[in-house]
VOGU-866646 format. One line per 5 residues: number of its first residue (from 1); their letters; for each residue x, y, z of C-alpha. Coordinates in nm, 4 decimals. Each point is the difference from the previous one (the first is absolute). Layout:
NUM> A> X Y Z | ...
***
This chain:
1> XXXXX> 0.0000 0.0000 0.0000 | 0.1750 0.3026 -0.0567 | -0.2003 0.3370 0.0003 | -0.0261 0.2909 -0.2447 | 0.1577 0.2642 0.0562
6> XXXXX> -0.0081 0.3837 -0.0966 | 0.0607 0.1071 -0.3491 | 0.1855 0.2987 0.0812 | 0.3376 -0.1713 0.0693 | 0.2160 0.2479 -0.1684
11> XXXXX> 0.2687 0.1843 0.1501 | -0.0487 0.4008 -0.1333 | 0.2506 0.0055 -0.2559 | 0.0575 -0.3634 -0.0148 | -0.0344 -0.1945 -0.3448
16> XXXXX> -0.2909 -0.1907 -0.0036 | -0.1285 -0.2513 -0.2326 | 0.1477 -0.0097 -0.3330 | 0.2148 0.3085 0.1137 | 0.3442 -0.1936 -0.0515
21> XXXXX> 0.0889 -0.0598 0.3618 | 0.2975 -0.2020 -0.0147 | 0.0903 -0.3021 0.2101 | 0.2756 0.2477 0.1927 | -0.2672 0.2592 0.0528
26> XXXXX> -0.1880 -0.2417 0.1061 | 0.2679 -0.1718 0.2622 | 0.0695 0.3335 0.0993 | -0.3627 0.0795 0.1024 | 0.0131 -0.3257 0.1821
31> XXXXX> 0.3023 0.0601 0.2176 | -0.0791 0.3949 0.0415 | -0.3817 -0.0717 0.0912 | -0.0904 -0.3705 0.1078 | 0.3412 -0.1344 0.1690
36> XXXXX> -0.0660 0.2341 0.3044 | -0.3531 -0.1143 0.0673 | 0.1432 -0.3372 0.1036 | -0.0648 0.0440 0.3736 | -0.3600 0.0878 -0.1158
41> XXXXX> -0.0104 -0.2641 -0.2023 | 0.1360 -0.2914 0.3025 | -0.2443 0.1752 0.2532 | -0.2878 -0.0963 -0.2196 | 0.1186 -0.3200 -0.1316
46> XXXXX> 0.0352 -0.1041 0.3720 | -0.3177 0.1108 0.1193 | -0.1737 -0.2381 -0.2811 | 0.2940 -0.3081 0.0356 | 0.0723 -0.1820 0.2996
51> XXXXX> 0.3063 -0.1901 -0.1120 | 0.3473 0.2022 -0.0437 | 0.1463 -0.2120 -0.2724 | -0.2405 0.0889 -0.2565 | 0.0514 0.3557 0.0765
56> XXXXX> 0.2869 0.0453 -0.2972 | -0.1911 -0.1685 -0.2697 | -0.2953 0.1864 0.0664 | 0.2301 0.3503 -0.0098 | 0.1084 -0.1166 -0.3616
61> XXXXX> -0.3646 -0.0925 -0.1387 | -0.0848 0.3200 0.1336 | 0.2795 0.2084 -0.1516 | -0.0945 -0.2126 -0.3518 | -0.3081 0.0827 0.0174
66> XXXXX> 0.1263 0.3258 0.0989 | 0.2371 0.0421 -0.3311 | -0.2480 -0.1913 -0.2250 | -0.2688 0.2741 0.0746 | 0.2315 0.2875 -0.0442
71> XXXXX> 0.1091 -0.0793 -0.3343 | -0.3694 0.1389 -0.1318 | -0.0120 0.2525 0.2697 | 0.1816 0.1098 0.3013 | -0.1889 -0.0165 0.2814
76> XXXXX> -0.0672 0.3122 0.1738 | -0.0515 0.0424 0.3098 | 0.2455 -0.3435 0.0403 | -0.0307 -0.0583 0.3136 | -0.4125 -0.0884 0.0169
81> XXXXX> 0.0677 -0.1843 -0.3020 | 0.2997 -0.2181 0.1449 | -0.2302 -0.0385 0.3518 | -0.2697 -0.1448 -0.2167 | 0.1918 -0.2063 -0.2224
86> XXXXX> 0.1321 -0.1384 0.3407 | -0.2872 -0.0676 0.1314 | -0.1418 -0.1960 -0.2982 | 0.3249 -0.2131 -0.0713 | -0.0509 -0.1056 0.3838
91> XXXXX> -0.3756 -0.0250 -0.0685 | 0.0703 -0.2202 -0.3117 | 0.2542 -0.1972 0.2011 | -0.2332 -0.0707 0.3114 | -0.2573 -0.1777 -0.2370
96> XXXXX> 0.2336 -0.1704 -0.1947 | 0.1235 -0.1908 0.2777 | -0.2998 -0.0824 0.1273 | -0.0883 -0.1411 -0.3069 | 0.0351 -0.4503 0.1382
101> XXXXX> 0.0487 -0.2137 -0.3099 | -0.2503 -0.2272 -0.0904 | 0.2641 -0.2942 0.0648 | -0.0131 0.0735 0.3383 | -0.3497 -0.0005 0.1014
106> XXXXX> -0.0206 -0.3466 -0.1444 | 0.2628 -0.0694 0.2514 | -0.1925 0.0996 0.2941 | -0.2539 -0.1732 -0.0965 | 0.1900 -0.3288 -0.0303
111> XXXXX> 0.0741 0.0381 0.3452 | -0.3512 -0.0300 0.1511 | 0.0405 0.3754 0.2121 | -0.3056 0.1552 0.1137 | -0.0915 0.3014 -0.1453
116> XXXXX> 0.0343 0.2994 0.2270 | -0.3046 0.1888 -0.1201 | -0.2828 0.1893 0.2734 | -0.3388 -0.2048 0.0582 | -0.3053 0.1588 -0.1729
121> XXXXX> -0.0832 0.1299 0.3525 | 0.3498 0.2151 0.0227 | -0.0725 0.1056 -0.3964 | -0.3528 0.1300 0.1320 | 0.1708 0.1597 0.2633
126> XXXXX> 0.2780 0.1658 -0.2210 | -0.2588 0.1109 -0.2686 | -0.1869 0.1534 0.2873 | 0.2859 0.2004 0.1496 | 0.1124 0.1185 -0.3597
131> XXXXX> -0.3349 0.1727 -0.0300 | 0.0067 0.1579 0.3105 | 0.3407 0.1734 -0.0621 | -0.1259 0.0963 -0.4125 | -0.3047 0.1015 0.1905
136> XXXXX> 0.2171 0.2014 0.2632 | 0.2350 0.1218 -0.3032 | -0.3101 0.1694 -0.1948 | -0.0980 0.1936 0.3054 | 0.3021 0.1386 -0.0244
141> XXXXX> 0.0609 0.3780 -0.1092 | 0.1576 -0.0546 -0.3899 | 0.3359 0.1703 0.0521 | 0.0189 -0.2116 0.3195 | -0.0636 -0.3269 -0.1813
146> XXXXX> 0.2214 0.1140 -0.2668 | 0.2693 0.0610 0.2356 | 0.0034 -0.4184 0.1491 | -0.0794 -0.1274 -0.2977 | 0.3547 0.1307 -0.1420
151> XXXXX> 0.1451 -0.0735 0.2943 | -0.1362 -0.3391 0.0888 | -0.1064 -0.1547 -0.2840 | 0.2380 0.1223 -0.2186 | 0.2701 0.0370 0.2238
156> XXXXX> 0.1151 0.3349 -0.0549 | 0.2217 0.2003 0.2163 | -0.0613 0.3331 0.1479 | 0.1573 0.1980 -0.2469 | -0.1731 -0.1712 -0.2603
161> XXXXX> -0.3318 0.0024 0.1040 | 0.0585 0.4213 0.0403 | 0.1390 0.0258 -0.3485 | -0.3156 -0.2517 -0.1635 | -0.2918 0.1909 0.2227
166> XXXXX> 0.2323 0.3329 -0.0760 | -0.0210 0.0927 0.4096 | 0.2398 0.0482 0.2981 | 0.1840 -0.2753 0.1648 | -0.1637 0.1444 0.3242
171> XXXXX> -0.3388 -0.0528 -0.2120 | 0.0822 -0.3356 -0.0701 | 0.0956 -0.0903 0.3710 | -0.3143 0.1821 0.1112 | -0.2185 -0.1973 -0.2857
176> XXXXX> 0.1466 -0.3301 0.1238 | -0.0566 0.0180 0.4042 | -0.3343 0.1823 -0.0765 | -0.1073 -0.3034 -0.2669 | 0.1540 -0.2878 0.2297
181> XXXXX> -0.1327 0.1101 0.3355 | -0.3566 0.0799 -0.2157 | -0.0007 -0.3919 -0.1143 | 0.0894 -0.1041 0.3671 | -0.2425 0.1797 0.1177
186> XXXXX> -0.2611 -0.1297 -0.2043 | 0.1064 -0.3299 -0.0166 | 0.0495 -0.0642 0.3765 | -0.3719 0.1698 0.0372 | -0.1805 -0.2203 -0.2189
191> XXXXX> 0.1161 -0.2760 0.2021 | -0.0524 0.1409 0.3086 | -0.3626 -0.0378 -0.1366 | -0.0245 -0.3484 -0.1266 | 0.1686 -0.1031 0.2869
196> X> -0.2642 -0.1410 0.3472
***
């Protein structure tokens, strides 16, 4: 999955398409503009990936990518387009490894293992609390429900959520306590009710 992105990715003054940009220009831009986003660019490939080793080979997909894209247009701002290409290469990562080959199931089931899936009284019960919370998240006021859906749903940070909703980082903080302790509050009420 890897998202769009803006069309304005030109540099003022920098060749774009079909503008003759030459593979040194080109190199140049890279090392001048992308090389010193690479702390950026580890702080969000670690939030998404657990495991240290892969952290290098996901750097160079993303600096690929990175180059590939810049070779029809130079991306500009870089650094939102470097934090999203991170994020997606992670993104893209994450479900490709949990991806279990087909041989392997037939394994498992060779080997006579119960399945470790919830009785149709816990699904009843799970359905049930899921429609509380979506029925807790619409009562919500929309910039409020905006705010933790970025944040937990789609697992935004801070900063991100205040550049996407175009508000404070205060705003964002305030959003999120207001919108969490809103859904508590709700939550814990209605089953203060159904409760003898």
């Amino acid at each position: 999955m890897t998202e769009s992105t803006d069309a304005n990715f030109r540099t003022p003054g920098s060749p774009g398409p079909g503008a003759g940009m030459t593979a040194s220009d080109l190199g140049a831009w890279f090392i001048r503009e992308v090389f010193p986003l690479e702390a950026t660019l580890m702080s969000v490939l670690q939030r998404y990936w657990q495991n240290p080793s892969d952290l290098a080979d996901l750097k160079q997909e993303v600096y690929l990518k990175i180059y590939e894209a810049a070779k029809t247009k130079r991306p500009d701002p870089v650094k939102p387009f470097l934090i999203t290409v991170a994020r997606n290469v992670a993104i893209d990562k994450i479900r490709k490894d949990q991806v279990v080959p087909i041989e392997a199931v037939a394994d498992l089931e060779t080997l006579n293992i119960a399945a470790d899936t919830p009785g149709p009284e816990r699904q009843v019960q799970a359905h049930e609390e899921l429609r509380r919370l979506q029925s807790a998240m619409n009562r919500l006021p929309p910039r409020y429900r905006e705010a933790i859906v970025l944040a937990q749903v789609e697992g935004l940070s801070g900063p991100e959520i205040a550049q996407r909703m175009g508000i404070t980082r205060s705003a964002v903080s305030h959003y999120l306590k207001r919108s969490l302790r809103a859904l508590a509050d709700m939550l814990y009420s209605e089953q203060s009710r159904r409760s003898p």
